[in-house]
N, C-alpha and C positions, 0 to 999 in steps of 0.2 A: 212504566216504572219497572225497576229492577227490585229483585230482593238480595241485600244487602252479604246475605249469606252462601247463599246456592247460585245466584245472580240468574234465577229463573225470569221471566218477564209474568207480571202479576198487571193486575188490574191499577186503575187507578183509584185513589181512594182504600185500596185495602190495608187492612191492620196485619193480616197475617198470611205468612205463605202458602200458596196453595200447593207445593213442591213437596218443602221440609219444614214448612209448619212454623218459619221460625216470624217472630213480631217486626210489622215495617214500621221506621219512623215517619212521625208524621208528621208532614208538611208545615213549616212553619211562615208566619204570617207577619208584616209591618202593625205595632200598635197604633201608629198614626193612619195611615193608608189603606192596610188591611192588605196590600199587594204582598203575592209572593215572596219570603226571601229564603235565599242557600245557607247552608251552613257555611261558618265563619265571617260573613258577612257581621261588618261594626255598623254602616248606613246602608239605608235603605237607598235603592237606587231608583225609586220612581218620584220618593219625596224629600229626602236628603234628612229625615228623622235619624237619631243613635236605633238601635236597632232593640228591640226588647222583646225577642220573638214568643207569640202565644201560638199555639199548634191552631193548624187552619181547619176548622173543624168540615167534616165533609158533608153535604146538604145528606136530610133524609133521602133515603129511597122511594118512592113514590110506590105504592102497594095499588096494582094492576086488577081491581076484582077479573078474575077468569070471565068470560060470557055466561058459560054454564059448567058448575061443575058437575062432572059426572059422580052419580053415586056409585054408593059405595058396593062393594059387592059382600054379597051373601057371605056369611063366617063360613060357610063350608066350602068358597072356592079359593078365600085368600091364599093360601100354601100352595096352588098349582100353577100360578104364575110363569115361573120358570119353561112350562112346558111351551107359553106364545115362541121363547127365544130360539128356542130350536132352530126352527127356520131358517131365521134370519142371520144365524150363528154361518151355517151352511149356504146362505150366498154369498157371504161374504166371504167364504174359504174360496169358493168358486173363481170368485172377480179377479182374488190375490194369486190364484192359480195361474191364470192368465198371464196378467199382466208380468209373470215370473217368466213367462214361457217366451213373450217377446220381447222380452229386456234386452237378451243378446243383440238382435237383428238392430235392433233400435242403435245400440251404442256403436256398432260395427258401421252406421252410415251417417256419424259423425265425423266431421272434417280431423283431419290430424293435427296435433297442435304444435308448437313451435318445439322443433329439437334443439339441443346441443353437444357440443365436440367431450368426450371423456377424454383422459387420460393417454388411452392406449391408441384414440383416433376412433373408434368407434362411434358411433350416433345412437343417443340417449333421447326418449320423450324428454321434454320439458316440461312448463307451468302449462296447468289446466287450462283448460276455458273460463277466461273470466280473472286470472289471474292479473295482478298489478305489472308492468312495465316498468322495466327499469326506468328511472332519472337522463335524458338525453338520448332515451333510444326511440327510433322514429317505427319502429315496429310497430304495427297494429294489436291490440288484444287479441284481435279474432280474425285469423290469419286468412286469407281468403283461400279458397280449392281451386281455383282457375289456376291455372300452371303459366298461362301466357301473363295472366297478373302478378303472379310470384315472381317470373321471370322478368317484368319491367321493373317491378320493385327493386328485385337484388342489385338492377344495372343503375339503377337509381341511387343507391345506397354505398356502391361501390365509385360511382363517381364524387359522392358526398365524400371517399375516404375513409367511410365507414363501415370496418370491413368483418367487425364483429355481428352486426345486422346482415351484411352480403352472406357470411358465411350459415345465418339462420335459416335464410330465406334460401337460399341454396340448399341446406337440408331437407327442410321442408318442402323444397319442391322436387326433388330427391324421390321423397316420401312418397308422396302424389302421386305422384306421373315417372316412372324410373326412365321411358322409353322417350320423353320430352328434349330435345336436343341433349343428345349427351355428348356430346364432343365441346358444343362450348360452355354448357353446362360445369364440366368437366376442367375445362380450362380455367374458367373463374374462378372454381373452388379453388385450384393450385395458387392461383395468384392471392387469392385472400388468405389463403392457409400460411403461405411465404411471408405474405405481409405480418401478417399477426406474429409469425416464430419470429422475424428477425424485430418485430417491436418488444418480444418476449426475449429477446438475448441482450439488449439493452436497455429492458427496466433493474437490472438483470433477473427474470424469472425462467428459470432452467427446466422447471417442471413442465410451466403452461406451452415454454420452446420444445422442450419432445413431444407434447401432447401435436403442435399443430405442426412438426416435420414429418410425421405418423400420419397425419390427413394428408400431406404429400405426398407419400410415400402411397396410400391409398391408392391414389389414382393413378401415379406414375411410378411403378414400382425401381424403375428405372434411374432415377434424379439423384444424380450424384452428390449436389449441395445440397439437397436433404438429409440425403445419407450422411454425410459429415456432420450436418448438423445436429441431427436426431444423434449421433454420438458422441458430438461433444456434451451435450445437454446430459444423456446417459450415464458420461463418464463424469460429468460433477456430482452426478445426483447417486452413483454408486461411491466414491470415496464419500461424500457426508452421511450415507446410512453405514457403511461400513467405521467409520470414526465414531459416530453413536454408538455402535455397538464394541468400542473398543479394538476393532481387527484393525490396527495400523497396519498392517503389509498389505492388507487390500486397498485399504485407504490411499496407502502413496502411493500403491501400483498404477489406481486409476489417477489420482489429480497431479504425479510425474508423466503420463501418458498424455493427458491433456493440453498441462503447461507444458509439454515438448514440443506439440503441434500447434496448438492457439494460448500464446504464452498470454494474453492481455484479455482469455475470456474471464467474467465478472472477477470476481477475487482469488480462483485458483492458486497464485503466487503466493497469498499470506494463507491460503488454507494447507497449503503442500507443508509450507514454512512449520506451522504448528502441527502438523500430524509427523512432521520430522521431531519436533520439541518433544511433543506426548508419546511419541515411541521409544525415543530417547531417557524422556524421565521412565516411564515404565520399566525400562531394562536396569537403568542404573540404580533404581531402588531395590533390587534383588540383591546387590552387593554382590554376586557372584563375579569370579575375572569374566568369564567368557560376557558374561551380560554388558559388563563395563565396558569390554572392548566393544562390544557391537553396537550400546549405547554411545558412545561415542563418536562413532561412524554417522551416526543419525545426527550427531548434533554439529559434526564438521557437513555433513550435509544442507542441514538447513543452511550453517553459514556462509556456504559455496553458492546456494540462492539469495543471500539478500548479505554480502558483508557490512552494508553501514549498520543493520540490526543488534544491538547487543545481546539478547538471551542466548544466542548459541556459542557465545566467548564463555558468558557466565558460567552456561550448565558443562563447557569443557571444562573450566577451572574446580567447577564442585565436582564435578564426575570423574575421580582419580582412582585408578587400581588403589588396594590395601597397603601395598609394599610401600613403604620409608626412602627417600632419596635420600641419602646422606649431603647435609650442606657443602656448597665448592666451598674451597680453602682459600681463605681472604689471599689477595697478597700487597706485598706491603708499598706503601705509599707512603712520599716523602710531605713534611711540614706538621705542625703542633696539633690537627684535629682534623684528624680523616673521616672521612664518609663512602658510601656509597647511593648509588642509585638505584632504588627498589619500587617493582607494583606499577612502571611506569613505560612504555614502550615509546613514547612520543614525548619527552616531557620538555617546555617549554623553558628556555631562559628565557629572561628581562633585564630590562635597564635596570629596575627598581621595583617592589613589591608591589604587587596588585594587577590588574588585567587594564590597566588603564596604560602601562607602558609597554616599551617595545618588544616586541622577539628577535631574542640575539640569535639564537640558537636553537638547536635540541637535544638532549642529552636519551639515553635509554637504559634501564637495566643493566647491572653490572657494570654501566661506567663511573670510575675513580672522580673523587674531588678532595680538593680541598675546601674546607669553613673557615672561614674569614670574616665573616661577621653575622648580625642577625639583627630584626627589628626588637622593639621592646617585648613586645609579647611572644615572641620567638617562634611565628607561624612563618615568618619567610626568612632565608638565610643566604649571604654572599658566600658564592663558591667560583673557587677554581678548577677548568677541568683539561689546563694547558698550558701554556703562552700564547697570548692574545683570546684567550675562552673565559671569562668572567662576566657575573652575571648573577640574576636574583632568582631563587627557585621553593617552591614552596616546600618545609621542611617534612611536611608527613611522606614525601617521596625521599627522604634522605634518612639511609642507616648510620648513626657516627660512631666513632669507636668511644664516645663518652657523650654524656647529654649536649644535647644542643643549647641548654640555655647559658653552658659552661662559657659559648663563643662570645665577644664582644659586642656590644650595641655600639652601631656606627649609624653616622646621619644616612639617612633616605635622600636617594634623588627625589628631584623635583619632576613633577609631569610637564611633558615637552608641548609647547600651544601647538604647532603644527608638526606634524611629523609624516612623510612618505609611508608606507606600510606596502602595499602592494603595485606591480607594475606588471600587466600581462603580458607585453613585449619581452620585457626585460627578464622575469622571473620564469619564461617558458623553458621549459626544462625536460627530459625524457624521463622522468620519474616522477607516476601521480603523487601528490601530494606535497612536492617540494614546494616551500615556501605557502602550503595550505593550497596550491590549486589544486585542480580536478579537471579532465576532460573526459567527455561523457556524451552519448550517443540514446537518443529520447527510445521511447519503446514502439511510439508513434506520436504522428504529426501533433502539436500543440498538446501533448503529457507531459505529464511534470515526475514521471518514473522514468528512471536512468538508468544505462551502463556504462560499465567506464570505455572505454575506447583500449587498444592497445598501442605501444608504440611500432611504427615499423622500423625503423632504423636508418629514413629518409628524411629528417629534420621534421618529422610531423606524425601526426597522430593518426591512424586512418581504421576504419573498418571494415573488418577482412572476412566475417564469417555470415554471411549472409545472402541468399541468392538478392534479394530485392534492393540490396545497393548500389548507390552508382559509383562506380571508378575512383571519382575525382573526387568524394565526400570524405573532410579531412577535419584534422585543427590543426593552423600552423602556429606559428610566434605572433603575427598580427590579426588572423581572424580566424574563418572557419567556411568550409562548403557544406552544405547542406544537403540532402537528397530529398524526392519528394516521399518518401516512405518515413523518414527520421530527422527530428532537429538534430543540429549539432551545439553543444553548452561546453564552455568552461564554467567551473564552479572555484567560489572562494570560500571558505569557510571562515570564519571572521573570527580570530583568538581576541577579542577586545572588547572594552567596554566604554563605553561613548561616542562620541559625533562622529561619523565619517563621510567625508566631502568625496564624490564619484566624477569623475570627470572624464570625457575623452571624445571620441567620434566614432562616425559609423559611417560606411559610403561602400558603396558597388565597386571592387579591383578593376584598376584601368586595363587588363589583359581580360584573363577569364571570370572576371563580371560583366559586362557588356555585354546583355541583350537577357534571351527567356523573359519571365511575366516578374519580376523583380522578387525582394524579400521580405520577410520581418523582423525585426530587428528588438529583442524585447532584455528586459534588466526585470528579474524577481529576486523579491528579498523573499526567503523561505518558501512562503506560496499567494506571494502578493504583487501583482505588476506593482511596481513603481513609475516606468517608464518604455512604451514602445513607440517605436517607427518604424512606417513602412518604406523601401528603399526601391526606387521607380525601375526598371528595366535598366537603365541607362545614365544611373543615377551616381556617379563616379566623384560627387562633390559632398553628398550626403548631407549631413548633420552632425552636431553637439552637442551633448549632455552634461549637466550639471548642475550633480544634486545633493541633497546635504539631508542624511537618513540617521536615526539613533541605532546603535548595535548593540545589543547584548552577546558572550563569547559564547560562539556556536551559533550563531547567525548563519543561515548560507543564502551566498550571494549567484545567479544563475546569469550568464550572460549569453542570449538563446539568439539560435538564426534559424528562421523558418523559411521552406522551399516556398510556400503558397502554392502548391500544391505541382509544379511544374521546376523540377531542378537543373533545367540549362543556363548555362552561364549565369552561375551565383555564387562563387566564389565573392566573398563579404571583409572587408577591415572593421573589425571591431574592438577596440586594442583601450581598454579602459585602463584609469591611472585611482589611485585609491589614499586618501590623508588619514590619520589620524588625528580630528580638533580638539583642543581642552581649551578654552577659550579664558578659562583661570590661569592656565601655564603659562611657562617662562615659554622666553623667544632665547633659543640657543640651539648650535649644531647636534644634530642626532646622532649617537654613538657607533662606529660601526658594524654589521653583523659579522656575523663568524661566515668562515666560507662553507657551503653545506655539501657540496657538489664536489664530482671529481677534475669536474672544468673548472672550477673557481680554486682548486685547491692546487691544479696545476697552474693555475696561472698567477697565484701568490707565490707557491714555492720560487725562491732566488735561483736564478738559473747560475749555473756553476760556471766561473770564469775558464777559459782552455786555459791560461799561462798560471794555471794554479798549480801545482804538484800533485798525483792522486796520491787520495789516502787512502789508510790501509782498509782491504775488503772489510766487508762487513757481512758477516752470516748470521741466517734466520731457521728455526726451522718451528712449523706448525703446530698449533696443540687447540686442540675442541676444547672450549667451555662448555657449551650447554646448548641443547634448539630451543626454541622460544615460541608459543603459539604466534600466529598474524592474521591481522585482521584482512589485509590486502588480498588480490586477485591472485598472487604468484609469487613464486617464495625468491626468497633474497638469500645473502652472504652478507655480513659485517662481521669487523672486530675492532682490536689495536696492537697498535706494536710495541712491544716495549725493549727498552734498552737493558743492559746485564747488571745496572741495579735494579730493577724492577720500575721503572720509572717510563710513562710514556712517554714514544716521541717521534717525532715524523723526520726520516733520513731523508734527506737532500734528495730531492727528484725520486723519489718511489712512485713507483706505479704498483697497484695489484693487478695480477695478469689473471686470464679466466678462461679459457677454452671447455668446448664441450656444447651439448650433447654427440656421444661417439657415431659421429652420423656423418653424411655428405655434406650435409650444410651447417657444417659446425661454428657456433658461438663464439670468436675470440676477439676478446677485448682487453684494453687497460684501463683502469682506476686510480684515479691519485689518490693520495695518503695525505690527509691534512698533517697542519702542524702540532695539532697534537697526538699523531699516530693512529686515526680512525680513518677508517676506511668502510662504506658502503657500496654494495650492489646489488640491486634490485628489478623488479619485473622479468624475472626469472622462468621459466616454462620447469615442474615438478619433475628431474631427470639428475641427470650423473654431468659432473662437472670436475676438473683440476684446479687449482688455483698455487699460485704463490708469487713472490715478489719479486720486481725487478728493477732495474735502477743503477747509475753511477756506480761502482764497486760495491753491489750489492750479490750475495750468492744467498739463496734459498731451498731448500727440500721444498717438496710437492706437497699441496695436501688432496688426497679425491673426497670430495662433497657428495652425501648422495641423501635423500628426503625418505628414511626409513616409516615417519610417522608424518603420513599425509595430515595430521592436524597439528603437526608444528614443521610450518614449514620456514621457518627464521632461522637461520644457524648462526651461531657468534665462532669465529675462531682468531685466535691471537696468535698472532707473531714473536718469539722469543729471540732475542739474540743471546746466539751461542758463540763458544770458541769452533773456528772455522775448520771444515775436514779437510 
């Protein structure tokens, strides 16, 4: 029995502690049975009675008469008593003397007990003798001293894979015997030590991974992958103590160092991400200019590491020096209720209101319309932003020069039952994002983290900055080559809401696909296969897809080629086609889009008859509106042109011309000029450029482009036609 209070161990049957005194409860009994019961028991478990406990009363003691008792002693020697103890007080100081004196010897020829690895790589005693065993570890309690037994076990343990036991037992025999083969000794430990750090860099445990590249490093001071290792681990684990303590420049110093060399070790990239955020906000709550600026560099930083992430667009847009831009000067636009485009860098036209119909177009900041109609409740409004540019745009991105509900309600189209939406053949284009594609080069094999690719200037996409690619690993118009280091993906991004039908092929190119260990061929919606095949060496007939998935806008669609691990001859067709279904909607011809390209804009424009008469020149000369933050890789040029009412419009055959950087291998290009006077050029390298117009009887002044403020790197510049010099 325990007592209840001090939880001494007391007799059975006692009432009261013999520790701390305090009352046992006592034992209670079945009324029927008489058998023992516990507290809370309702039945009795020997006779199935309710329980109605009376205390179990404990039998007398049975009172032992002595043999004989000794008398008593004479009243004059009771009080000397004390004097018998002497003695015996004094052998017994003696015994405890002793046994003090050999206690050392004693413990010193005690087996060693099982070590473990610290921190720093050092070797730490472990559990006592006698101590519990972990849950699946085959170690023994009580470790044996034969060094040759240690030594079977660790090789025992180590072929099990079990390399946290090896590396015990390897201690501990360590311990024993230091002089007991040390060479393979020696070796084993490296191997177990190796094993453990690279299982510690893929749970990802950064600590436990320097603790066991430090036992490598032990024994082979020499070990180069240690050495990298033990510093990668180092250098996470000093940016996260230095971000506790609020030092961001230490913080980035290390997890930029890291992510420079092991970009994909455990989370680095989103912790870099936010010690750029938190350095960032820190500065720009001081409100000071200098802080602002430099805050701000932090936060174009982070975005230069992850642009699809929004917080570093946001914290540029809140994080503004003190100083006042004075608003640009409207200018004037012809028809009964003008607007503008505002807050909006990509903004979508439609057929008709709602994300269930098509995208005509896209409008941005500062481009002119006109309003022309509106729904009833006056969230989406018909605009014009040309000839041939009309379309449905949601009205919180439109500034008017008088309310919107002023504009007329007109009937709403109808949603289209099938409508085309995307064609990756058809819609390849040298500038991400046209028409919502993306191409995109993985971080490694089967990741679903991405870069974008850039374009070369050879009808394809290829990747240029990296020792470990292969040559030929591209995205063209119909597929993509792969490497064995990196997939290759186009990406959709789906502006729509409802059914969309995927359909197309997949198969080995009859040239350079033909042979190597073949591909894989996979379709993810956001981070979900929907659909993979594998494409044989020689597989040049392939397969077809077709699949019918619901979208909400902002869906992304991945269209991935995997080396399998070997990238010869894998060049892949994978050329998917994309519906939009409403299975409510009408069956009628789909509207059609605006031209968004400078190839589609030049091959609209009417080419000019020779037996025409030229007309009279037409002169332009340059003027900046404004830079614009971007989200993208690499800064651009857009604007428009207007004619000498202020009115846009696209001259007969324009091109915008572009030369630059002032270098040997300078940039020059042409751009056509849609028909409503816009012109874009994009995927830019952040440097010095000229631009201006060229064209049929067109004369134009120069303008030089140059990215003063590497976090806006968008420039808008307009075309004015003037009287000619």
């Amino acid at each position: 029995m325990q007592c209840p209070t001090c939880h001494a161990t007391v007799p059975d049957g006692a009432r009261f502690c013999n520790v701390c005194g305090a009352a046992i409860p006592q034992q209670m009994a079945c009324a029927e049975c008489g058998q023992p019961v516990k507290p809370g028991q309702k039945f009795c478990m020997s006779c199935g009675a309710p329980v109605t406990t009376a205390p179990v009363r404990p039998e007398p003691a049975k009172i032992v008469p002595a043999a004989s008792a000794p008398a008593q002693a004479p009243p004059g020697r009771r009080g000397r008593w004390w004097l018998l103890a002497i003695p015996l007080v004094l052998v017994a100081a003696a015994i405890v003397a002793a046994i003090a004196l050999d206690l050392p010897d004693r413990l010193a020829q005690r087996p060693t007990p099982q070590s473990t690895l610290t921190s720093g790589g050092a070797v730490t005693p472990g559990p006592a003798e006698g101590a519990a065993v972990t849950p699946g570890s085959q170690a023994p309690t009580e470790a044996p001293a034969n060094p040759e037994a240690l030594w079977a076990q660790a090789q025992q343990r180590q072929a099990a894979g079990a390399w946290e036991d090896t590396l015990a037992l390897l201690t501990q025999l360590r311990a024993a015997d230091a002089s007991f083969q040390p060479a393979e000794v020696s070796s084993l430990l490296v191997a177990a030590c190796t094993n453990l750090a690279c299982q510690a860099e893929q749970a990802p445990d950064p600590a436990a991974a320097s603790a066991h590249w430090a036992c490598v490093l032990q024994e082979r001071a020499s070990d180069a992958e240690a050495a990298a290792g033990k510093q990668r681990a180092d250098l996470y684990l000093r940016g996260g103590t230095a971000l506790e303590a609020k030092q961001y420049p230490q913080a980035i110093a290390a997890w930029d160092e890291l992510q420079r060399t092991s970009a994909s070790y455990a989370d680095v990239a989103d912790r870099l991400y936010l010690a750029y955020i938190a350095y960032g906000d820190a500065l720009c709550a001081t409100r000071t200019p200098g802080d602002i600026q430099e805050g701000r560099k932090q936060y174009g930083l982070a975005r230069a590491l992850a642009p699809a992430r929004p917080e570093a667009i946001e914290k540029l847009r809140a994080c503004q020096p003190p100083t006042s831009t004075p608003p640009p000067t409207a200018t004037p636009l012809p028809g009964p209720h003008l607007g503008v485009i505002v807050d909006a860098e990509d903004l979508r036209v439609r057929s008709g209101p709602g994300a269930g119909h098509l995208v005509l177009g896209k409008l941005t900041t500062g481009d002119a319309v006109t309003i022309t109609g509106r729904t009833a409740d006056a969230t989406w409004v018909q605009v014009e932003a040309g000839a041939e540019r009309q379309g449905w745009v949601s009205s919180q991105y439109v500034k008017a020069n008088y309310p919107t509900e002023a504009a007329l309600v007109v009937p709403v189209p109808p949603l289209l039952k099938r409508v085309g939406v995307a064609e990756a053949r058809t819609d390849f284009a040298p500038q991400q994002g046209f028409r919502d594609w993306f191409y995109l080069i993985s971080t490694a094999p089967g990741s679903l983290k991405f870069t974008r690719m850039p374009w070369d200037g050879d009808q394809w996409y290829r990747w240029c900055c990296d020792g470990n690619y292969n040559p030929k690993m591209r995205i063209s118009n119909a597929g993509g080559y792969p490497s064995q280091s990196y997939d290759v993906a186009r990406l959709w991004v789906s502006p729509y809401e409802g059914q969309l039908r995927i359909t197309g092929a997949a198969h080995k190119e009859s040239g350079a696909g033909r042979g190597g260990n073949g591909v894989l061929a996979r379709i993810i919606q956001n981070k979900d296969t929907i659909w993979e095949y594998p494409l044989g060496s020689y597989d040049t007939t392939g397969t077809t897809f077709d699949l019918t998935v619901t979208s909400k806008s902002g869906d992304e669609f991945y269209f991935i080629v995997n080396a399998l691990g070997d990238d010869a001859a894998d060049n892949t067709v994978f050329d998917p086609t994309i519906e939009l279904l409403h299975p409510e909607g009408v069956d009628m011809p789909a509207p059609e889009r605006w031209a968004e390209t400078a190839q589609e804009a030049a091959t609209a424009a009417p080419t000019p008859t020779p037996t025409r008469p030229l007309a009279a020149a037409l002169c332009f000369e340059p003027r900046l509106r404004h830079y614009e933050e971007h989200k993208g890789c690499c800064a651009e040029v857009a604007g428009l042109v207007y004619n000498r009412q202020g009115q846009p419009f696209g001259p007969r055959g324009a091109v915008l011309h572009i030369e630059g950087p002032p270098a040997t291998d300078r940039y020059v290009r042409d751009f056509g000029v849609d028909a409503g006077g816009g012109y874009s050029v994009t995927a830019l390298s952040v440097d010095k450029y000229t631009i201006w117009l060229k064209g049929p009887n067109i004369r134009s002044k120069q303008y030089a482009v140059q990215y003063d403020d590497w976090a806006k790197i968008r420039i808008i510049v307009d075309f004015y036609q003037v009287a000619c010099w």
